[in-house]
Backbone bond lengths (Angstrom), bond angles and torsions (degrees), N, CA, C in turn:
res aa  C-N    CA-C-N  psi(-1)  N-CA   C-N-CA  omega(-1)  CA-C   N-CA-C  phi
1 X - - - 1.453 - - 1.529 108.18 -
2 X 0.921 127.89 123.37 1.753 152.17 174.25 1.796 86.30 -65.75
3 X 1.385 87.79 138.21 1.241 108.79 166.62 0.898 123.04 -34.42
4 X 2.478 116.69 -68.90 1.043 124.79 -176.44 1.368 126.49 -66.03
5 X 1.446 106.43 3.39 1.702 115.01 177.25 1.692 89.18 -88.09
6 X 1.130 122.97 -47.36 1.344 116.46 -153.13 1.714 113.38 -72.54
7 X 1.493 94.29 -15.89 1.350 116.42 -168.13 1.509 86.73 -81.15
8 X 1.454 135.88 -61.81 1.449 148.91 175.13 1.653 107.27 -31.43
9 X 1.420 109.86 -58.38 1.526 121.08 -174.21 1.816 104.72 -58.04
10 X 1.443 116.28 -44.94 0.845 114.26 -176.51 1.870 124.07 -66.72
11 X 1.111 112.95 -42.96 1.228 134.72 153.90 1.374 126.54 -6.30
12 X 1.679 103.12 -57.14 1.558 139.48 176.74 1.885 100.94 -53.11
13 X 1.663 103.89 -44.67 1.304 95.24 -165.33 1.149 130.49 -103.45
14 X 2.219 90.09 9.00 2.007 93.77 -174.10 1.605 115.84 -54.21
15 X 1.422 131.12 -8.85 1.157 109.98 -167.75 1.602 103.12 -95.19
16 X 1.323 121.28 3.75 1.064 117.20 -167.91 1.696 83.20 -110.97
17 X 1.156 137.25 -51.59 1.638 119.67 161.32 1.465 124.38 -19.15
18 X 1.451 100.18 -60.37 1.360 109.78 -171.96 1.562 109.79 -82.87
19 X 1.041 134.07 17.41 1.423 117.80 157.80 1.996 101.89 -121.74
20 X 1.270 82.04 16.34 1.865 80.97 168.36 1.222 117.13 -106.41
21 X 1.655 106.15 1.43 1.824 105.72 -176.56 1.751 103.51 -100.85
22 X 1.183 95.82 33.16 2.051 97.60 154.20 1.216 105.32 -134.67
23 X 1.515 90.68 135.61 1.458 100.79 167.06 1.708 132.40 -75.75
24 X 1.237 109.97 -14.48 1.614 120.50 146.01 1.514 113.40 -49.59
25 X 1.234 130.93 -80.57 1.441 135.82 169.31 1.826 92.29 -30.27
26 X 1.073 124.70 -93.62 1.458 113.18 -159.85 0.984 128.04 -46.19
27 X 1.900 128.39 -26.92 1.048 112.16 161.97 1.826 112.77 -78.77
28 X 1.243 129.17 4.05 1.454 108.73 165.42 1.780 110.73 -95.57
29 X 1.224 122.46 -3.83 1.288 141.76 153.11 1.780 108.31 -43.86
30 X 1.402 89.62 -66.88 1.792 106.85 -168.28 1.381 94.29 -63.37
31 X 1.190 119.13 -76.06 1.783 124.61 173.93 1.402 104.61 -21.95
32 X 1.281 134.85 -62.69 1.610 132.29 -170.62 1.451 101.76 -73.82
33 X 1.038 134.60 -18.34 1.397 130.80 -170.14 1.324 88.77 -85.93
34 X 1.197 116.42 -61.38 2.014 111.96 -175.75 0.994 111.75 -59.43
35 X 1.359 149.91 -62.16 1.181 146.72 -127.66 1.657 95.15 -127.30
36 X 1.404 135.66 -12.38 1.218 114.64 179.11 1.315 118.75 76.52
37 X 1.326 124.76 146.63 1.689 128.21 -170.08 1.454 127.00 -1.18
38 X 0.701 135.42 100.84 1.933 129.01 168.57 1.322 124.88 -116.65
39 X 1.226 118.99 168.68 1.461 124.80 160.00 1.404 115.96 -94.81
40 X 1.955 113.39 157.88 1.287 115.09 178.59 1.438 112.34 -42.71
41 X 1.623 111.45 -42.72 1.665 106.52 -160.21 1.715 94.83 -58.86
42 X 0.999 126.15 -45.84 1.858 134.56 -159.66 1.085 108.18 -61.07
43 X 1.410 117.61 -39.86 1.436 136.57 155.07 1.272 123.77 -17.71
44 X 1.268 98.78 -74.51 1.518 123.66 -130.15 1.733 75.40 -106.42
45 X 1.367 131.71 13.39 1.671 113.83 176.01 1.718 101.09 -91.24
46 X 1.279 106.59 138.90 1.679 96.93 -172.13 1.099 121.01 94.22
47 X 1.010 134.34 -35.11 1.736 145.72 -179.04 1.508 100.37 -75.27
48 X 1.200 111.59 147.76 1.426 115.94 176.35 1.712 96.45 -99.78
49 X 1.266 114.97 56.91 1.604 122.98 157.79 1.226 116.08 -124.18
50 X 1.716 126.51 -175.69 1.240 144.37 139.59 1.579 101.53 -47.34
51 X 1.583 116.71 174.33 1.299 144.49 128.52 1.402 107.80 -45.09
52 X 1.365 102.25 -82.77 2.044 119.28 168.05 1.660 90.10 -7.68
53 X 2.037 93.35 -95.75 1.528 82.22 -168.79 1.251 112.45 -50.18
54 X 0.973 150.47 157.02 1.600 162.59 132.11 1.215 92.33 166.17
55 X 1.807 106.98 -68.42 1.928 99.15 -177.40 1.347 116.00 -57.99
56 X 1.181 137.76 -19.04 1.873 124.20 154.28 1.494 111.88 -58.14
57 X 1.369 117.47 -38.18 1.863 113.83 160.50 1.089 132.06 -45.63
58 X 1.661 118.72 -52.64 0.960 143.80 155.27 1.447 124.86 -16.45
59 X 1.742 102.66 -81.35 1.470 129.23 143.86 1.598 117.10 -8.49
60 X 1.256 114.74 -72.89 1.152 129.35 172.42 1.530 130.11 -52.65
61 X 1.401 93.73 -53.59 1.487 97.50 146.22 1.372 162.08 -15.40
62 X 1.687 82.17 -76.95 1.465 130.68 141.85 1.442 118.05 -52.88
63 X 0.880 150.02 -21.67 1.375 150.88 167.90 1.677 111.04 -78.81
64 X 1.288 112.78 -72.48 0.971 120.13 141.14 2.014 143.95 6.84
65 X 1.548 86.01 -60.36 1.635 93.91 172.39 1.433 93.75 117.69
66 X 0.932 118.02 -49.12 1.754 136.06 -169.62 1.747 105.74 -15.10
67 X 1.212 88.83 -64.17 1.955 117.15 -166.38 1.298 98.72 -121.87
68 X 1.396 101.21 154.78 1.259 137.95 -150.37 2.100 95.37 -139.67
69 X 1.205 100.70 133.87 1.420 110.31 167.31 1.634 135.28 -147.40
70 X 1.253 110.00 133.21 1.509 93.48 -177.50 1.180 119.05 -149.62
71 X 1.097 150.02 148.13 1.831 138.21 -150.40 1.662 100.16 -112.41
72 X 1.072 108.17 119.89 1.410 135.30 -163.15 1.747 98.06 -115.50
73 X 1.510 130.59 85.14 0.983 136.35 -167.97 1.447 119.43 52.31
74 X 1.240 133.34 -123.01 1.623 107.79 -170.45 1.707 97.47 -95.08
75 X 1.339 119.00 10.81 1.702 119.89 166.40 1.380 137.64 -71.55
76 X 1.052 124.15 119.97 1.685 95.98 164.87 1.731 112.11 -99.23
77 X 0.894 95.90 120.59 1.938 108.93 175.24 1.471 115.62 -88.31
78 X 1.425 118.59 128.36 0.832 103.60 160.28 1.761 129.16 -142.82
79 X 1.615 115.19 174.23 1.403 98.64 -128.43 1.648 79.23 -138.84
80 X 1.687 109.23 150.38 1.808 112.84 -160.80 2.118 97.27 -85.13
81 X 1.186 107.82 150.11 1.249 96.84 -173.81 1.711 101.65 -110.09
82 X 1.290 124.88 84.57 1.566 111.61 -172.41 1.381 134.25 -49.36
83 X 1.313 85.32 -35.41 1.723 112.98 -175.09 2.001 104.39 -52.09
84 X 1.239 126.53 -21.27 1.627 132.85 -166.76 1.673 103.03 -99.11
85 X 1.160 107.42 -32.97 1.840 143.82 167.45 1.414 105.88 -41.06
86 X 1.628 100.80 -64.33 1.613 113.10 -142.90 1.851 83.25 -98.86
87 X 1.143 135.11 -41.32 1.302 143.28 151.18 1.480 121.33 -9.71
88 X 1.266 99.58 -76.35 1.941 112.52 163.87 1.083 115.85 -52.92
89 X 1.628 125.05 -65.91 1.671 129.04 169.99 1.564 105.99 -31.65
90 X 1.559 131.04 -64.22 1.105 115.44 155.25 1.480 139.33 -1.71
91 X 1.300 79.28 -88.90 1.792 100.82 178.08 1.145 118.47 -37.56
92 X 1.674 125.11 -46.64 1.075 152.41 -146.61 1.487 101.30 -96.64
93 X 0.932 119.72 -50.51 1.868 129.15 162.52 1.561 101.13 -49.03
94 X 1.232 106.10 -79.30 1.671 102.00 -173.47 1.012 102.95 -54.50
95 X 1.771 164.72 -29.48 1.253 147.13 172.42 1.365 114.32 -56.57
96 X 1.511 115.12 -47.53 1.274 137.77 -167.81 1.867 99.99 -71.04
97 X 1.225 128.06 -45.36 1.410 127.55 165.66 1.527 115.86 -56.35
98 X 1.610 112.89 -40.26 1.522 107.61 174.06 1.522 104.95 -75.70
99 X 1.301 126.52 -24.91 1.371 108.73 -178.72 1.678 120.39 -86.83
100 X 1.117 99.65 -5.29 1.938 108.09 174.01 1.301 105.87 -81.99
101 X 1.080 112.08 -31.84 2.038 137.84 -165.41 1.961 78.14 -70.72
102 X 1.276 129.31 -80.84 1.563 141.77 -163.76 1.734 99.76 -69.47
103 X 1.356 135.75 -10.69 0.985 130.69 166.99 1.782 94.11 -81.38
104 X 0.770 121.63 -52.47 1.698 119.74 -156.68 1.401 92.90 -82.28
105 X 1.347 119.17 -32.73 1.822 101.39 167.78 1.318 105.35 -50.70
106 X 1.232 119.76 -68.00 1.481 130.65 -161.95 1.717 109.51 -42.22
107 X 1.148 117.10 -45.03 1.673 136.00 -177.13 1.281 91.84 -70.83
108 X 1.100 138.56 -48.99 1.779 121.37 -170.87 1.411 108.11 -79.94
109 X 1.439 104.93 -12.72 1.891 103.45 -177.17 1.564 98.87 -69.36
110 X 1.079 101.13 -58.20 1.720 120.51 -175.76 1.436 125.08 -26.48
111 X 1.695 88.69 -75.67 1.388 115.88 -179.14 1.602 106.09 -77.75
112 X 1.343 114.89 -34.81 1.754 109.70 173.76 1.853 115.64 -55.13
């Protein structure tokens, strides 16, 4: 894989990067990963937030791919999506292999 492919692959998953650089989001990440489906209120017990805030996390989340939501009588539940997770990790491996691949070019230029 060429760099600029890897650079391309990666691309796909900035939005799922960028809602992993809060640590609010990750701990409602971790929370759904343990405990399986919840609502904002279930959430948001323990957290030094609102409800409010959390469901804008959520949101984000949700945008994302991350989370999954769906209103289950007057609830909305929501549920971790791995599959957007394991997607990026991907990406992120194969970038990281093309960039060891262009590190070790670079070292044989050097030292050659």
């Amino acid at each position: 894989m060429t760099a600029a492919l890897a650079e391309l692959d990666l691309a796909a998953s900035i939005s799922v990067f960028a809602a992993l650089g809060d640590r609010t989001r990750i701990g409602i990440i971790t929370s759904l990963g343990n405990s399986g489906p919840s609502t904002a209120a279930k959430l948001a017990v323990g957290m030094p937030i609102s409800r409010q805030a959390v469901g804008k996390q959520l949101a984000i989340l949700a945008e994302a791919g991350i989370v999954s939501g769906q209103r289950i009588g007057r609830e909305h539940v929501w549920g971790l999506n791995p599959a957007a997770l394991e997607a990026a990790g991907h990406r992120l491996s194969a970038a990281s292999v093309a960039w060891d691949a262009a590190l070790e070019r670079l070292r044989a230029f050097v030292e050659g």
